[in-house]
Each structure stands twice: as C-alpha cells, then as structure tokens.
TITI-627004 format. One record per residue (C-alpha): residue number from 1; x negated, z negated, y negated. Coordinates in pm, 1 decimal, decimal comma. Example, Ala and Ser with C-alpha at 12.3 -4.5 7.8 and 13.67 -1.06 7.14 Angstrom:
<nodes>
NODE  resi      east        up     north
NODE     1   -1230,0    -780,0     450,0
NODE     2   -1367,0    -714,0     106,0
</nodes>
This chain:
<nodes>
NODE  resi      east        up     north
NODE     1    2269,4   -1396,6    -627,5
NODE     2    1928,6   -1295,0    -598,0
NODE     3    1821,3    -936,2    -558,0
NODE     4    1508,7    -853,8    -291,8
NODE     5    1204,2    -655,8    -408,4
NODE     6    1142,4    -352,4    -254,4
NODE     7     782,7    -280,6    -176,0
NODE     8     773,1      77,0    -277,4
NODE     9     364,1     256,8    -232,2
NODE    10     293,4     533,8    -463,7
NODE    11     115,2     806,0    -323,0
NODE    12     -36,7    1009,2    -592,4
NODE    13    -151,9    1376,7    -568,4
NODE    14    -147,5    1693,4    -741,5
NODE    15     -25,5    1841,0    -399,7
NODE    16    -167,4    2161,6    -443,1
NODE    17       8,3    2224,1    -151,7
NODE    18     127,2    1955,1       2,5
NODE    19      58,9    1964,6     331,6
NODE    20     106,1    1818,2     677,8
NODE    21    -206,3    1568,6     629,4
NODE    22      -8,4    1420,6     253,2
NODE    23     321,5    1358,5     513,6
NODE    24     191,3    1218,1     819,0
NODE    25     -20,0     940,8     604,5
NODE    26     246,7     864,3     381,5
NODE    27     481,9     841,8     736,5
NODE    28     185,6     618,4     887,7
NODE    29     227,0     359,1     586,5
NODE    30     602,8     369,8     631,2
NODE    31     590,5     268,9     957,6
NODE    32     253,9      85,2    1002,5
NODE    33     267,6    -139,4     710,9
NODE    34     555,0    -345,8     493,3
NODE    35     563,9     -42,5     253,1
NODE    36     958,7      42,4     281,0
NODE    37     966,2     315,4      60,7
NODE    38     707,1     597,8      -8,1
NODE    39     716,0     761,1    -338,9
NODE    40     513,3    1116,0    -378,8
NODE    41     417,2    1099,6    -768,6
NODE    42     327,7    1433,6    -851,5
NODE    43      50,8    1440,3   -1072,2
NODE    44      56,4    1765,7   -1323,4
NODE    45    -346,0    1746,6   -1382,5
NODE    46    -609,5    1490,9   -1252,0
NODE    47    -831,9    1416,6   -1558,3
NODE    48   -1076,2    1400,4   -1293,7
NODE    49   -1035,9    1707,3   -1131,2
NODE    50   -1109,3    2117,1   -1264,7
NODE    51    -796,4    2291,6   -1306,5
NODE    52    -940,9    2600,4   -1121,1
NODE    53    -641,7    2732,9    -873,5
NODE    54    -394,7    2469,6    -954,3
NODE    55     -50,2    2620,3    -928,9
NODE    56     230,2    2573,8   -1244,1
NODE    57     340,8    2157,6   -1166,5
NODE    58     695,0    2287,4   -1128,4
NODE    59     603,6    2484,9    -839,4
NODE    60     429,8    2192,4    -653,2
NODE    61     748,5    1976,3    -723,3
NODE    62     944,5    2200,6    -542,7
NODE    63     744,6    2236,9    -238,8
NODE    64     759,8    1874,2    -246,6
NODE    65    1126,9    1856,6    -231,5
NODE    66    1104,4    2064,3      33,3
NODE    67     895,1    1867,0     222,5
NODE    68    1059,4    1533,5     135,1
NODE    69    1391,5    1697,2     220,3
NODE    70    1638,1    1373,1     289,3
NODE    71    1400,0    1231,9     512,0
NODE    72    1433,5     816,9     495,8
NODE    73    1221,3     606,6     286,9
NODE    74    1052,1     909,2     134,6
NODE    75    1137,1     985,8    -250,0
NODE    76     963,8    1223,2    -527,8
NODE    77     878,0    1125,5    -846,1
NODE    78     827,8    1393,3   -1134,3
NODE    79     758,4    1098,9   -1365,3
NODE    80     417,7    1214,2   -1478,5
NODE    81     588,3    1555,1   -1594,0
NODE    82     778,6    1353,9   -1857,6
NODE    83     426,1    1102,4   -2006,7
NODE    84     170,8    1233,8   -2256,6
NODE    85    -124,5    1413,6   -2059,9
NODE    86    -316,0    1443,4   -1925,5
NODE    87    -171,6    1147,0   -1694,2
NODE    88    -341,4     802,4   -1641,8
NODE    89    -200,0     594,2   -1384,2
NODE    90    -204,8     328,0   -1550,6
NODE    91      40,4     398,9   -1820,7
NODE    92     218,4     581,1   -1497,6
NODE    93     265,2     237,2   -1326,2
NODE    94     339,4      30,2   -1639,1
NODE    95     611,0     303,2   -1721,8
NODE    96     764,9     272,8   -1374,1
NODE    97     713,7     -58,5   -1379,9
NODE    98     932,7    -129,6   -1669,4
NODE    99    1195,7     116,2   -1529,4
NODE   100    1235,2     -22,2   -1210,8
NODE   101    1208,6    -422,9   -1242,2
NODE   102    1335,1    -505,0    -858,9
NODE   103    1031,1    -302,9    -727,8
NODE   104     718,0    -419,3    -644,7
NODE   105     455,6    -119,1    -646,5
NODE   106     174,7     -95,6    -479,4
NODE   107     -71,5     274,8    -437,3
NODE   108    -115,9     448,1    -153,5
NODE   109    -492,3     612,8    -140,6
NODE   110    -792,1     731,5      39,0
NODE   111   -1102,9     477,2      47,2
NODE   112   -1307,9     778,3    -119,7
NODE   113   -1079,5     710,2    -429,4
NODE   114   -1140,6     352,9    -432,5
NODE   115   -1496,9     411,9    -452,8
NODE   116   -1413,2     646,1    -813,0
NODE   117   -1194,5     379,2   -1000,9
NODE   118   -1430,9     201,2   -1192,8
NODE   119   -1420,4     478,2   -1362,3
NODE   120   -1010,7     518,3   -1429,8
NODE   121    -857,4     437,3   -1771,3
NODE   122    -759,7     110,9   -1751,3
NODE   123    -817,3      38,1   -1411,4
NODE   124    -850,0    -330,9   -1492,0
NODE   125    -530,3    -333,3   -1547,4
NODE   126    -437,6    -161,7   -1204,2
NODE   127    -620,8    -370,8    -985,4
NODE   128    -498,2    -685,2   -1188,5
NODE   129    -128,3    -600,2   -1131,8
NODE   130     -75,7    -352,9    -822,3
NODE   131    -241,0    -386,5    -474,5
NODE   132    -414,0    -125,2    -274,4
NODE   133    -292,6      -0,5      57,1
NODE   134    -619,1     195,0     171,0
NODE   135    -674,5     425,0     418,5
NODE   136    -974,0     539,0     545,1
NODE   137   -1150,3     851,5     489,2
NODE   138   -1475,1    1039,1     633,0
NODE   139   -1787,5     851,9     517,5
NODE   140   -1628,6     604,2     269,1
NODE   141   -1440,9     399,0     541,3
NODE   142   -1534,3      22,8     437,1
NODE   143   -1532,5      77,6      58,0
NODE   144   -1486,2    -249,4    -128,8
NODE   145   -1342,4    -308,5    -457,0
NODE   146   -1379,4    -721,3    -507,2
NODE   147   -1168,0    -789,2    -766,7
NODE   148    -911,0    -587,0    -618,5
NODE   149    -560,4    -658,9    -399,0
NODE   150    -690,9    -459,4     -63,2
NODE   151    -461,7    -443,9     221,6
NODE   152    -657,4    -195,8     437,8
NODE   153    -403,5      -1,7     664,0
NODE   154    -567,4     199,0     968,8
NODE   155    -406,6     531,2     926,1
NODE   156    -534,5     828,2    1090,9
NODE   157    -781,8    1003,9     937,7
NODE   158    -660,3    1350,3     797,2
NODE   159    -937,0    1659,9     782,5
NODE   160    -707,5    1858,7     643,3
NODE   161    -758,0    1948,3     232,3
NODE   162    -547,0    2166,7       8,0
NODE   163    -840,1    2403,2     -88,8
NODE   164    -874,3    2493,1     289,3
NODE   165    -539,4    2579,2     299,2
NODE   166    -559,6    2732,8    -112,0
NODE   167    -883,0    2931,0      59,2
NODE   168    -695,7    3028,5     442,8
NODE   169    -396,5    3177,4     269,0
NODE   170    -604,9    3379,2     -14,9
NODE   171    -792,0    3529,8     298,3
NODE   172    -438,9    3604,7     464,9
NODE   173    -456,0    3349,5     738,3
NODE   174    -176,9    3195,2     872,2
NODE   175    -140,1    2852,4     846,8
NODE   176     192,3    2772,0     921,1
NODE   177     100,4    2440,9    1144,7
NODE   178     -94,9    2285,6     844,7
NODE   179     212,0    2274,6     632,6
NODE   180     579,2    2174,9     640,6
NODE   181     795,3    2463,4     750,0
NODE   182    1021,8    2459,5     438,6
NODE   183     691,5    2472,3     203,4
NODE   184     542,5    2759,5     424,5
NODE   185     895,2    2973,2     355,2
NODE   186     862,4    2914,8      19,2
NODE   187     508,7    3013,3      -6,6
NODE   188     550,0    3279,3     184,3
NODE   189     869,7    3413,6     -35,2
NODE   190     689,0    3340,7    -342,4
NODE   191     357,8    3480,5    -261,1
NODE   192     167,8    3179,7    -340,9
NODE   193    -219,9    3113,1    -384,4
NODE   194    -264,0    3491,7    -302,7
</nodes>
C-alpha cells in the first residue's frame, strides 16, 4: 500500500503580529496552488533581523493559534522553539524533514527574500532539496534564483507590515481590520506593543 505525499509550504515569520496580510497569502497558496497544507513556522529570532520590539516567542505563538484557530489546511509549528538558536532554516527543514518522511516541503516567501538567500546558512542545501513557491512583492517582483526550484504563484500583493501595525498601536490607533479578531482581543487584553 503506498502512502501519498502531502505537499505541505512552510511559511516562515517571526509574526510580530501576525496579521491579516501573513493569512490571506498563506490562504492564496492554499487555494491557488497544489500546496495542501500551510504550516506557519514561527521563527523565535531572524539572524537577519534586530531584535528591537520583538515580543517574548511564546506570545507570538499564541496569537498564532488564535489566528490559525481550526481553520482547514492551516497548522502551526513551534518547531524552531525546540532547535539551537538562533534558527537556520536549513537545519529547520532537515529536522522536519526527518520527522515527517510522507511530506514533501516546500517554503512559502516573498520575492524580496529570494533576493537575500545567497546569503542564508546553508542555502545550498535549501535550494538543492526544497522548492520555492514565490510571491511577489513591491519592487522585487521578477527576482531570479537559477539554481533554484521556482514555482512563482501570483498572490496578491500585501502592503501591510508588522512594524506599521507595532508603530499604529504604540500611538493608540486602532487597527482592528489589519489583524485577526481573536489576535486583536488578545492584544488588546494583554496590552501588547504599548
């Protein structure tokens, strides 16, 4: 009896908050593209990235869950909580990898980030063993990667960044339509980013 891969597209992000831009591209893959499951890999600190503002990991996994709720297709991953940091995808995606042999993984990202992972541990080894499902983003739109798997997937393109939101809150906006209404409660209880 043979078992059937899933296809299973990793979108990672710090998610500091996740917001309604993170859901509606990961809902575009799910339905535009053979991607059958989307998994949200929360990322505790981008080795890329300053950790200026970035709120405690177990924090942003929660508002995940809340925004993942039991909807279809969509899982989260705290995998990256549990590896040696700070995280490299690549040792991210051989560790699922092993853990999950009737998967096949691919990642989920913007064509900005394709442009940055020459410079990624390891990325040989990513772009030898995982595709890329791209999306576009503002001035990056037709980045190419030769050596990599590329599947290019037309998703809407999302103006809508976590800092703005970090920023609108701080100043006491409200900004209840750029966020999922379960992670809005929840910052709102918890007095987040203020």
């Amino acid at each position: 009896m043979s078992t059937r891969s899933r296809r299973i597209g990793l979108f990672f992000g710090s998610f500091n908050p996740v917001h309604i831009g993170h859901m509606a591209i990961a809902n575009y893959f799910l339905q535009y593209s053979d991607i059958e499951e989307v998994w949200f890999v929360l990322s505790p600190q981008n080795p890329h990235k300053k950790k200026t503002g970035m709120l405690d990991p177990w924090l942003r996994l929660e508002m995940l869950h809340k925004a993942v709720g039991s909807y279809p297709g969509f899982r989260v991953s705290d995998v990256e909580l549990y590896l040696p940091q700070p995280s490299y995808t690549s040792i991210t995606l051989a560790h699922l990898t092993e853990r999950n042999p009737d998967a096949v993984f691919a990642l989920i990202m913007g064509s900005d980030t394709v442009l940055t992972l020459p410079k990624w541990f390891n990325y040989q080894y990513i772009i030898k063993n995982y595709p890329l499902y791209v999306y576009p983003r503002p001035g990056s739109e037709h980045a190419e990667l030769p050596e990599a798997s590329i599947v290019k997937v037309m998703a809407p393109q999302m103006e809508i960044s976590a800092s703005f939101i970090r920023d609108g809150i701080k100043e006491g906006k409200d900004l209840r339509f750029f966020l999922p209404e379960a992670v809005y409660q929840y910052l709102l209880k918890e007095q987040l980013y203020r």
